[in-house]
N, C-alpha and C positions, 0 to 999 in steps of 0.2 A: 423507712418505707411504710405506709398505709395499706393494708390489707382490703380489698374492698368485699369481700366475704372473711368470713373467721372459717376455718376451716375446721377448728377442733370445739367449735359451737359452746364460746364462749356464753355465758349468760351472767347481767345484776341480780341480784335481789335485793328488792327495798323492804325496808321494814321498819317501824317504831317502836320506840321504845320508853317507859315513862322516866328514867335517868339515863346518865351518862356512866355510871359505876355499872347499873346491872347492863346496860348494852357493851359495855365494855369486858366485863366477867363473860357474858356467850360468846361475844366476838373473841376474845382470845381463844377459851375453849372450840369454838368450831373452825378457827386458822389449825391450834395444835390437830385436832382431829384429823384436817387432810381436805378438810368437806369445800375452805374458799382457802384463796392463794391473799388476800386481804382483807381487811374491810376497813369502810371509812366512816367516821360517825361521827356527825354534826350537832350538835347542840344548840339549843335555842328556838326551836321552831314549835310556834304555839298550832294547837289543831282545835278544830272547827267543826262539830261531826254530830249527829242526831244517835243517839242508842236508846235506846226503847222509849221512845215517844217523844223525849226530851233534848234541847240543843245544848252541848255540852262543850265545852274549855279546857285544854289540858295543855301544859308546857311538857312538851317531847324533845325525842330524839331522834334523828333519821340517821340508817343505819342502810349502807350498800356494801354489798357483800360481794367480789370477782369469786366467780366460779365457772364449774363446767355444765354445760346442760345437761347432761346425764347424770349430775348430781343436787339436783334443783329440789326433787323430791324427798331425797335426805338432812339436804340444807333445811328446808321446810319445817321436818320435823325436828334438827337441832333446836331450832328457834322454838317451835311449840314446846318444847320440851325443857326450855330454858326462860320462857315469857312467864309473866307476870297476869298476861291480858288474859282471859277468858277467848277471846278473839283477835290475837294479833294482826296486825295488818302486812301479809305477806304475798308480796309481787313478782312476777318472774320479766325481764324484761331481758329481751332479745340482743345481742350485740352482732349488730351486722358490718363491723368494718371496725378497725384500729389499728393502730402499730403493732408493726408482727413482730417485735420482740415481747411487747406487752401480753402478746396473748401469746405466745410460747413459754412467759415465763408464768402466766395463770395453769396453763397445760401443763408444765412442769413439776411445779408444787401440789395440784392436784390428782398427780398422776398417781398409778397405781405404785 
């Protein structure tokens, strides 16, 4: 069954990463923590971005992380706190709708 609101206000977080090994060392650390019930992290995706004045190249990592809204803020700072970037790139996006096992079992693992 599809949920067509999330009730316990699921939330993604996106975020990059400049490997596969350091997004993967946070990611596990912030799964044991409590903070996401997953994360998923893709490999190979080059980025395309202006930093101080200049248009720059980097082969990344994208990195979505299942959590709760209420813990978007702490997630935030795992990652700051685990990044390599001076300015990581950290997004919060909404989940409006999905399988309600899916999100009972993100609710679950990140419950108290």
């Amino acid at each position: 069954m599809v949920a067509p609101e999330d009730e316990f206000g699921t939330m993604m977080v996106y975020t990059t990463w400049p490997s596969a090994v350091e997004a993967e060392a946070a990611g596990r650390a912030i799964v044991a923590d409590g903070l996401a019930a997953c994360v998923n992290i893709m490999p190979g995706m080059v980025s395309i971005y202006r930093w101080r004045g200049e248009i720059e190249r980097a082969d990344e990592v994208v990195m979505i992380l299942a959590t709760r809204e209420d813990l978007a803020d702490a997630v935030a700072q795992a990652v700051r706190a685990r990044h390599s970037y001076d300015m990581p790139a950290i997004l919060f996006l909404p989940v409006t709708g999905g399988d309600t096992d899916y999100l009972d079992w993100i609710e679950q693992e990140t419950g108290e």
